[in-house]
N, C-alpha and C positions, 0 to 999 in steps of 0.2 A: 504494500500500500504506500503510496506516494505522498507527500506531506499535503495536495490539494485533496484528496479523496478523504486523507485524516480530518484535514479541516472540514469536510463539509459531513462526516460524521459527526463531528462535535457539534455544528450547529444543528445537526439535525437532534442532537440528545439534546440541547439545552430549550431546541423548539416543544420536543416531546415532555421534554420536564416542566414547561412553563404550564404546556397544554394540560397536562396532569393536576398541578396547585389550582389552574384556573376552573378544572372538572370536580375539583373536591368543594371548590368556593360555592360552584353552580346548584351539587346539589345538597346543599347546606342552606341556600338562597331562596332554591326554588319554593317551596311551601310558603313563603313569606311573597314571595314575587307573586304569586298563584293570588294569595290572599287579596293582597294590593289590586293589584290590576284586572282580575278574574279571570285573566288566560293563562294559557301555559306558554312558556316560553323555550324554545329548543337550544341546545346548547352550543349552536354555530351561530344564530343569534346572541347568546350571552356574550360567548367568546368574542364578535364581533365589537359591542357596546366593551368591555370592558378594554379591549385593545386599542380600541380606534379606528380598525381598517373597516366601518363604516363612516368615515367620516366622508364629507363634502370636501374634495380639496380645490374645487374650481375657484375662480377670483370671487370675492366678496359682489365687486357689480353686478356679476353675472347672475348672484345665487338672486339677491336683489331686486335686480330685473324680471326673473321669474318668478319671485313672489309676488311682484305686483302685475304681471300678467294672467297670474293663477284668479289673485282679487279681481280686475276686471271683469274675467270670462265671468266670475262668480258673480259680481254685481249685475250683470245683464241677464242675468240668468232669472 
């Protein structure tokens, strides 16, 4: 094994360990999540909100601009 293949075994354990703490968090959460909001919430969802990689990363105008396209169509409505 060559030191890039090492490397990208490690990140892939430190992925799987994060993914792990963050699976213990979820279902420790979830009965309270359930409670709160009255759905269930699947755990690529959770994983998502708690990491960020659902975030909006387009420019602030832009997010902006379609919220106040969203409110028009809705006003004429």
């Amino acid at each position: 094994m060559d030191i890039f293949e090492f490397c990208d075994f490690i990140i892939l354990a430190i992925k799987k360990d994060k993914k792990d703490f963050y699976y213990s968090q979820y279902t420790a959460l979830l009965p309270r999540i359930i409670q709160v909001t009255g759905k269930y919430m699947p755990f690529n969802d959770f994983y998502d909100t708690i990491t960020g990689a659902n975030l909006d990363l387009r420019p602030a105008e832009e997010i902006v601009e379609e919220s106040r396209e969203i409110r028009r169509r809705l006003e004429n409505k």
